[in-house]
C-alpha positions as CSV (number, residue, x, y, z in Angstrom):
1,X,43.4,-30.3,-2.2
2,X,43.5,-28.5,1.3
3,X,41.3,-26.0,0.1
4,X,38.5,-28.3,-1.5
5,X,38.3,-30.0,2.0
6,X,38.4,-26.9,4.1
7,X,35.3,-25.4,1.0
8,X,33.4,-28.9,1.8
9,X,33.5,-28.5,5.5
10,X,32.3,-25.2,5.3
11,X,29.6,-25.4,3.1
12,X,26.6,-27.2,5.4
13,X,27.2,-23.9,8.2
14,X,27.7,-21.1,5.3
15,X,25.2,-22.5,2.5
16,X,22.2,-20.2,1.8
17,X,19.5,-23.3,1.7
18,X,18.7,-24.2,5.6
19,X,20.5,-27.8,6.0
20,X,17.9,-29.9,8.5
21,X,20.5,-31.1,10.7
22,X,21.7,-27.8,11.6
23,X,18.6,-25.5,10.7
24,X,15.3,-27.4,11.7
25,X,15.6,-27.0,15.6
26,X,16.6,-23.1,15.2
27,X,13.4,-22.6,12.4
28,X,11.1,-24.6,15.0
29,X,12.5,-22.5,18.0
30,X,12.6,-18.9,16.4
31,X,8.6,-19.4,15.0
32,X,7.5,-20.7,18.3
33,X,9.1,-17.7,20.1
34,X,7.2,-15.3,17.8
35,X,4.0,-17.1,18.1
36,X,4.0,-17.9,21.7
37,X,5.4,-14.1,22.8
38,X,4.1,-11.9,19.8
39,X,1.5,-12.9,17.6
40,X,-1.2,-14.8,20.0
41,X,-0.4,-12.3,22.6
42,X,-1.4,-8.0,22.9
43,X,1.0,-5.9,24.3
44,X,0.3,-2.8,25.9
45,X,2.5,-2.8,29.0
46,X,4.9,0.6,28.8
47,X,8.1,1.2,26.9
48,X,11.2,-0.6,28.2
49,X,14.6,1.1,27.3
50,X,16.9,-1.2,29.7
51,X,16.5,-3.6,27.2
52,X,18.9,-3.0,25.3
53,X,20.4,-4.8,21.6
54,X,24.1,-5.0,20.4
55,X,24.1,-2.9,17.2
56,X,27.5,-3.4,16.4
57,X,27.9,-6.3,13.4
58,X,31.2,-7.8,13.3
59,X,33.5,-8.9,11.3
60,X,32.9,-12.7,12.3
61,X,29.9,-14.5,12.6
62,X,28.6,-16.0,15.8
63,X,28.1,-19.4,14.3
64,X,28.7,-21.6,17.1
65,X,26.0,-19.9,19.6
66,X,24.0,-18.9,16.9
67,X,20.6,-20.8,18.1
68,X,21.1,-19.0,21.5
69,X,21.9,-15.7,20.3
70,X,19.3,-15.6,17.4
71,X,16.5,-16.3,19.8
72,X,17.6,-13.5,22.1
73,X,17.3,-11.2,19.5
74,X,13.8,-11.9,18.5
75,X,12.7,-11.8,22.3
76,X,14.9,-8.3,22.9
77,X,14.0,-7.2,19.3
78,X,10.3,-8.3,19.0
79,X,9.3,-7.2,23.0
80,X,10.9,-3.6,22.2
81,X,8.5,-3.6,19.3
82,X,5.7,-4.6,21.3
83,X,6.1,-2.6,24.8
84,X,3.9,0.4,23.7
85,X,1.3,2.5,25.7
86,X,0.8,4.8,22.3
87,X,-2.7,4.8,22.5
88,X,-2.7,6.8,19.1
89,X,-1.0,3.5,17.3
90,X,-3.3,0.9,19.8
91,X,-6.6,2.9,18.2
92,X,-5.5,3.4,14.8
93,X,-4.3,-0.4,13.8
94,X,-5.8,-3.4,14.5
95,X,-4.4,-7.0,15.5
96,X,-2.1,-8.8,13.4
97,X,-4.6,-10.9,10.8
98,X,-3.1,-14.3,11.1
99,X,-4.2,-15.4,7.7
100,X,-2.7,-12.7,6.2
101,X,0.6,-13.5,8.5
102,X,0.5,-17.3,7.1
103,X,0.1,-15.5,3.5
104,X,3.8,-13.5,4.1
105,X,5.3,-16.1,5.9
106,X,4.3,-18.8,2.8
107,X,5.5,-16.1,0.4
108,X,8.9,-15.4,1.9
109,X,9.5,-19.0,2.4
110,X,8.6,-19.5,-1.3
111,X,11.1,-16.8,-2.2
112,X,9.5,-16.1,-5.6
113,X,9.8,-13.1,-7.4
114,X,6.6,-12.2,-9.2
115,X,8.2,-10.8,-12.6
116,X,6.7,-13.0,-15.5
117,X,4.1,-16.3,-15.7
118,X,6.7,-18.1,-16.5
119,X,8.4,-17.9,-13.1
120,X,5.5,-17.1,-10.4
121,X,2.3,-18.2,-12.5
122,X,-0.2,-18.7,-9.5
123,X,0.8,-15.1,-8.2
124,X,0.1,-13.8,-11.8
125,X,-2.8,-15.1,-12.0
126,X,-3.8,-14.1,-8.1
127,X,-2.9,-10.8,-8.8
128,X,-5.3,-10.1,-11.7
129,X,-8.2,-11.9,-9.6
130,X,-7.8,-9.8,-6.7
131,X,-7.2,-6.8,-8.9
132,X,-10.2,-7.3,-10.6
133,X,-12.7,-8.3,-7.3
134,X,-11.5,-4.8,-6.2
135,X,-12.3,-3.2,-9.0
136,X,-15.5,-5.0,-9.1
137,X,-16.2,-4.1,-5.2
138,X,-15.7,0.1,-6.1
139,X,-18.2,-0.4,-8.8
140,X,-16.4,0.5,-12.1
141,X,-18.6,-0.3,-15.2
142,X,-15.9,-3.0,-16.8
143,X,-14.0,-4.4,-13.6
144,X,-11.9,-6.6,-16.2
145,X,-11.5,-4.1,-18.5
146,X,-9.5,-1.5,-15.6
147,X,-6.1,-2.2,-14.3
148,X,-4.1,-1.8,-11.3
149,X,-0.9,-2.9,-9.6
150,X,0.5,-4.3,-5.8
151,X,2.7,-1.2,-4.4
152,X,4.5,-1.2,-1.4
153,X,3.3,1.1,0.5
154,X,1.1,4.4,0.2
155,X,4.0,6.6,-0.7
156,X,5.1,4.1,-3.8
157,X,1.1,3.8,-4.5
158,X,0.7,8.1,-4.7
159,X,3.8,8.2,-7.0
160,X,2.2,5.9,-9.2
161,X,-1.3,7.4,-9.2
162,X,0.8,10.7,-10.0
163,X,2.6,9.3,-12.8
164,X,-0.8,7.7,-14.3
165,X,-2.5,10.8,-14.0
166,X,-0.3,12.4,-16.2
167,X,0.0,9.6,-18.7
168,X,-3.4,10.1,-19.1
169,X,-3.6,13.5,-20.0
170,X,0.1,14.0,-21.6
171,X,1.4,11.2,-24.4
172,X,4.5,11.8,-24.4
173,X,5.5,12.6,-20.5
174,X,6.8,9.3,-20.2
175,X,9.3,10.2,-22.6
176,X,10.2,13.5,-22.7
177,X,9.6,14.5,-18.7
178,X,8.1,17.2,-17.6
179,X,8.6,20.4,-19.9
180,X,8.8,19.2,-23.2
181,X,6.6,16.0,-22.7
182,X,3.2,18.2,-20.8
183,X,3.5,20.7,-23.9
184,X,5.9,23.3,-22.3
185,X,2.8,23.4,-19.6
186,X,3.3,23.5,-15.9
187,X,0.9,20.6,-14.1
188,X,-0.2,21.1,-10.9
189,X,-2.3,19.3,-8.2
190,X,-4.9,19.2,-5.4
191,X,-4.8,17.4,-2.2
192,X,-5.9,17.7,1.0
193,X,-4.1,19.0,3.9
194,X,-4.5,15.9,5.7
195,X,-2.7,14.0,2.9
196,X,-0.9,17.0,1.8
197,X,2.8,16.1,2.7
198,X,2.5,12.3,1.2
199,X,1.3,14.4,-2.1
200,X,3.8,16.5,-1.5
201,X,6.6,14.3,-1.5
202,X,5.4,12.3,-4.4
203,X,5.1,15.2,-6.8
204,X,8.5,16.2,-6.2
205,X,9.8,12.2,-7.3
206,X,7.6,12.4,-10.5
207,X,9.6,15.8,-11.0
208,X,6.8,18.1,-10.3
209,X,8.2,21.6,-8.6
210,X,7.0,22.1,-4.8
211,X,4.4,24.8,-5.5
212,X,2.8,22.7,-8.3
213,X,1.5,20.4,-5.1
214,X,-1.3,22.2,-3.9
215,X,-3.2,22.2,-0.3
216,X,-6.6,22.5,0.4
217,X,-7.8,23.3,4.0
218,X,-10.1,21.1,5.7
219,X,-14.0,22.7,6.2
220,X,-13.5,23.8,9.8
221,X,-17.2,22.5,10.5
222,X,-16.7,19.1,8.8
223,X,-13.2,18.6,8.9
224,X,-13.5,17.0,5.1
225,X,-12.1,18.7,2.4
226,X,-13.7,22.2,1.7
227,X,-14.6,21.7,-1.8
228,X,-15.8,25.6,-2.2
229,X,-12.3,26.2,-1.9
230,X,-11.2,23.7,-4.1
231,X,-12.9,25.0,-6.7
232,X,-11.7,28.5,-6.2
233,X,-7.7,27.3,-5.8
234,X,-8.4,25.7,-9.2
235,X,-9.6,28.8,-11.1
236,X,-7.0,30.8,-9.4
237,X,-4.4,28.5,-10.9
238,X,-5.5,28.2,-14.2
239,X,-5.0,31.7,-14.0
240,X,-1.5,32.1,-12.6
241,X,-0.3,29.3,-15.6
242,X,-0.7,26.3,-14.4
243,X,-2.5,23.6,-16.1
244,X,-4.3,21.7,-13.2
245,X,-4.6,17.8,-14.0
246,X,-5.3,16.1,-10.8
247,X,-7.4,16.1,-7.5
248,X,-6.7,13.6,-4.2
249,X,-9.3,13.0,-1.6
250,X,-8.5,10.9,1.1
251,X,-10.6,8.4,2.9
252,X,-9.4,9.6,6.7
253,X,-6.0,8.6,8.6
254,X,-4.7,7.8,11.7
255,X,-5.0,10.8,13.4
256,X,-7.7,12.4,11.6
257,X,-10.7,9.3,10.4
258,X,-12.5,11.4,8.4
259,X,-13.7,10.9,4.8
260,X,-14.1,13.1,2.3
261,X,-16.9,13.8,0.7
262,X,-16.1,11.4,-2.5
263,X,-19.4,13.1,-4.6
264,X,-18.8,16.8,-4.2
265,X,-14.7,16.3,-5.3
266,X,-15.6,14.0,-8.0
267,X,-18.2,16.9,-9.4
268,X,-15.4,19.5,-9.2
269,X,-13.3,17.1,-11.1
270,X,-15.5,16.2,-13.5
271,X,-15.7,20.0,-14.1
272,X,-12.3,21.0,-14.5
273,X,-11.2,17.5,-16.7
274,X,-9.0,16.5,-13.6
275,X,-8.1,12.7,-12.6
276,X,-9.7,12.0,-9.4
277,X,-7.7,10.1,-7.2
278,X,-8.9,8.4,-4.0
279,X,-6.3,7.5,-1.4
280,X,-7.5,4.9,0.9
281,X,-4.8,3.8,2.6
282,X,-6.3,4.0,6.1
283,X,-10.3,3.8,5.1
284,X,-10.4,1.7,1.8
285,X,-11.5,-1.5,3.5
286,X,-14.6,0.2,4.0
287,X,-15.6,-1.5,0.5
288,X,-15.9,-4.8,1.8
289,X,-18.7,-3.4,4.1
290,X,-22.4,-2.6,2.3
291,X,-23.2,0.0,4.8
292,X,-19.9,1.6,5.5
293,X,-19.9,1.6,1.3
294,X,-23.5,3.3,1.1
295,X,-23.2,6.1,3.7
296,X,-19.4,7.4,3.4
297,X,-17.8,5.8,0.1
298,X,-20.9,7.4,-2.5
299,X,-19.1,8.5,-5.7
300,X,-15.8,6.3,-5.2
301,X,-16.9,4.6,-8.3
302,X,-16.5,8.0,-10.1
303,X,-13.3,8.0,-9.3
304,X,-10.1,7.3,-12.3
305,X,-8.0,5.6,-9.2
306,X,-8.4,3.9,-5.9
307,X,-4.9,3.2,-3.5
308,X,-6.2,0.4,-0.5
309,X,-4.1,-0.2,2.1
310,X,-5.1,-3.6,4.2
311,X,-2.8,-2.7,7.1
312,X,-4.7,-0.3,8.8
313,X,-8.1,-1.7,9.0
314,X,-7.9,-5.4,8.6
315,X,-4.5,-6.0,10.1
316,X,-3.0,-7.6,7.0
317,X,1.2,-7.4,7.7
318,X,3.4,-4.7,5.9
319,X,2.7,-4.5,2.5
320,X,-0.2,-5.4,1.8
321,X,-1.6,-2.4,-0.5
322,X,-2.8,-2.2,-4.3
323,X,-3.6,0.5,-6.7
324,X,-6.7,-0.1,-9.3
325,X,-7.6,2.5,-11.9
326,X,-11.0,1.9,-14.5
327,X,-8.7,3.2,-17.7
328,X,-7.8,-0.6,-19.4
329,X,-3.7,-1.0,-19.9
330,X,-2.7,2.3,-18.7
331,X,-0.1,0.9,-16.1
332,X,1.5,-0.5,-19.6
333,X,1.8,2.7,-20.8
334,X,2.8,4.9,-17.9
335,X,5.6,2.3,-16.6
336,X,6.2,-0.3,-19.3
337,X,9.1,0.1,-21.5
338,X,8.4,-2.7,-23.6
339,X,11.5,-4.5,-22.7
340,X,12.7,-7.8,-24.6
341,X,14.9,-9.4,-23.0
342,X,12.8,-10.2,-19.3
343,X,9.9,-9.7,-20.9
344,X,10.5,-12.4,-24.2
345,X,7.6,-13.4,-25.5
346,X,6.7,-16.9,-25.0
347,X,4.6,-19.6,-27.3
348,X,3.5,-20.9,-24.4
349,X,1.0,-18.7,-22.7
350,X,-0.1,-15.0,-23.6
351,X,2.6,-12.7,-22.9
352,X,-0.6,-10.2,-21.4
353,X,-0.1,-12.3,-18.2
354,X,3.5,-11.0,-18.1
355,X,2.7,-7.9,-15.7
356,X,6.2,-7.0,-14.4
357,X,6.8,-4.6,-17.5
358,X,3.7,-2.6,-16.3
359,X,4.7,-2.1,-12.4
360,X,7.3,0.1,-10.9
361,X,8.7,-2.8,-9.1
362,X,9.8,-4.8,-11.4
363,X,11.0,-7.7,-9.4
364,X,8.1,-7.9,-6.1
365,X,7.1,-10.0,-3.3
366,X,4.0,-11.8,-3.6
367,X,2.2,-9.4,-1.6
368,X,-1.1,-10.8,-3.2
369,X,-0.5,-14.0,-1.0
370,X,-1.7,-12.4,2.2
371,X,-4.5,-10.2,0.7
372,X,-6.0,-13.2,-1.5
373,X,-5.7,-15.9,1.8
374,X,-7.3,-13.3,3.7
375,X,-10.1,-12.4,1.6
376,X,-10.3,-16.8,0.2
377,X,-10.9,-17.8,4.0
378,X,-13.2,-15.1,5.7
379,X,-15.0,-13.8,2.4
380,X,-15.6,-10.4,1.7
381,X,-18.5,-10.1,4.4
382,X,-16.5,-11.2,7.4
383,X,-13.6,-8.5,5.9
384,X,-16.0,-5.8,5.8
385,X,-17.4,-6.2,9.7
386,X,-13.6,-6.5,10.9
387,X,-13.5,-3.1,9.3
388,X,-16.7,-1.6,10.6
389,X,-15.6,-3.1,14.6
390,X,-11.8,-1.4,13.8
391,X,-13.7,2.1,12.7
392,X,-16.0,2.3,15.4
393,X,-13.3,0.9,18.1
394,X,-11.4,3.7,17.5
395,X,-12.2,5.9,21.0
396,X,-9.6,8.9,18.5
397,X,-13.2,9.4,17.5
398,X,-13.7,11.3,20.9
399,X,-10.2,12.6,20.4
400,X,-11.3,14.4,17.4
401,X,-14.9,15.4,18.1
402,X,-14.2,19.3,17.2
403,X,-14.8,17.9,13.4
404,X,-17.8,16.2,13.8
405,X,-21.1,16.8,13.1
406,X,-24.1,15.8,11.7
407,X,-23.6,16.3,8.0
408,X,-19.5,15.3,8.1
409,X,-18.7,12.2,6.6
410,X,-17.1,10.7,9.5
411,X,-17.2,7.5,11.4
């Protein structure tokens, strides 16, 4: 009986769900902090490293000062953050978008896994709407016919376009691996050394060896891939044993905005068989822009799959980055495992809006929130000029004017 009363006591301060009593004045403090201090404010005063937070997590909760001390820690935490003078970071994001900020903050507070329509149906169906606009945007033939799939991040997005690649061209690598499942071959790719250790690192996860990842040196005139000697590092491979099944260009980064030049890898790849990858993690957004589309992005539509990352250009928070491909159902077959039991078929919808089998993750946020309220309340025109002021705002231009010239497919 002592124990039920001391458990009923305790549950209003230790329960999970926010009680309004106790919670509503700390929820309406802590968002009016970040919003008055952080989000409708820029920072670019220097690094301060008196300010300093306790690390140390005790044993016991700090329950009675917990309005007071929770709001120091978002000033300490958040104006840490903020105090930078890195004008490499300043020039190579852009502002916080604050539709795409109401996007994650509605989707945490939701707290709904997108694994099946059943549980998240909106965000399914949001998903495959967005999914398919982007596919429609690149310019593949059958935008609804493609696929594609939210990723967090461009090193979860790589290992996936790695893994699809070699779907594609090997039936059975899913599962048998690497060895028995490529035909006792040895697959290697290409990449560009500006996205070489991502690649890299990617390769090695989808059990690729080291030296089956390999780097293609920038044109020292252009600074975009060289694709003379992309074509030459192919032959030579194909001749040392290795069976080349991919190619990666990448649409610039933060150091380095410079795109490749989409049409002359796409003809190399179309040569040699290979799955052309595009990696626009840092340039993608470009699409949403006509012009920026027309004079660097020609051929992207050649291409078997496209990573965007929203972050970089538009300012969308952390994650907000998808992976489209034009091959129908091939995330289905390169992840799926055609499991059961979270996956049941139901007689109440059509099981092909169950896309959780088909993604690495198969519990996510929904990520899609932020992209789809972004792009829902500025349209795809007002996305596309925030990208073209971002790319010409960026003085790291200047900073890398060695690469430039006429003929480079730079911005």
């Amino acid at each position: 009986m002592e124990l039920d009363s001391q458990l009923s006591t305790s549950v209003p301060v230790f329960a999970t769900v926010p009680q309004k009593s106790i919670h509503e004045s700390l929820l309406k403090k802590g968002f009016s902090c970040l919003i008055k201090n952080f989000v409708c404010r820029k920072h670019h005063t220097k690094y301060c490293f008196g300010r300093k937070v306790e690390l140390l997590i005790p044993t016991t909760g700090e329950l009675p000062d917990s309005q007071k001390i929770i709001i120091d820690i978002l000033q300490h935490v958040g104006r840490i953050w903020a105090d930078r003078d890195d004008s490499n970071v300043q020039e190579a994001q852009t502002d916080l978008e604050k539709y795409g900020l109401i996007g994650d903050i509605l989707g945490t507070v939701l707290s709904t896994p997108v694994t099946t329509y059943f549980f998240a149906p909106v965000f399914s169906l949001m998903e495959i709407e967005v999914l398919s606009s982007i596919r429609k945007l690149i310019g593949y033939e059958a935008p609804h016919n493609g696929d594609g799939l939210f990723i967090p991040g461009v090193g979860f997005g790589t290992i996936a376009a790695i893994r699809m690649a070699l779907q594609k061209r090997y039936k059975y690598v899913k599962h048998f691996g690497i060895g028995k499942g490529t035909n006792n071959e040895t697959p290697c790719l290409f990449v560009s050394d500006t996205f070489y250790n991502i690649a890299k690192k990617a390769a090695k996860v989808c059990g690729l060896e080291e030296e089956c990842c390999i780097s293609i040196s920038s044109d020292k005139t252009s600074g975009t891939i060289n694709s003379s000697e992309l074509g030459v590092s192919i032959e030579s491979a194909i001749k040392r044993g290795f069976t080349p099944f991919m190619v990666i260009a990448a649409l610039g980064s933060e150091r380095r905005p410079i795109f490749d030049s989409l049409i002359e890898v796409s003809h190399i790849a179309r040569e040699f068989r290979l799955w052309f990858h595009v990696d626009g993690s840092f340039g993608g957004p470009a699409l949403f822009s006509k012009s920026l589309k027309t004079e660097f992005l020609s051929g992207i539509e050649e291409a078997d799959s496209v990573l965007i990352g929203m972050e970089r250009l538009l300012g969308a928070p952390y994650c907000t980055t998808l992976l489209v491909t034009c091959h129908r159902n091939l995330c289905q077959e390169a992840f799926g495992l055609g499991d059961t039991v979270l996956y049941e078929k139901s007689p109440l919808y059509d099981s092909k809006y169950d896309r959780g089998d088909g993604t690495l993750l198969t519990c996510r946020r929904p990520d899609v929130l932020k992209i789809w309220i972004m792009w829902k309340m500025r349209g795809a025109n007002s996305l596309g000029v925030n990208a073209e002021k971002a790319l010409a705002g960026m003085s790291s231009c200047v900073r890398f004017s060695k690469y430039f010239n006429c003929n480079a497919q730079t911005i």
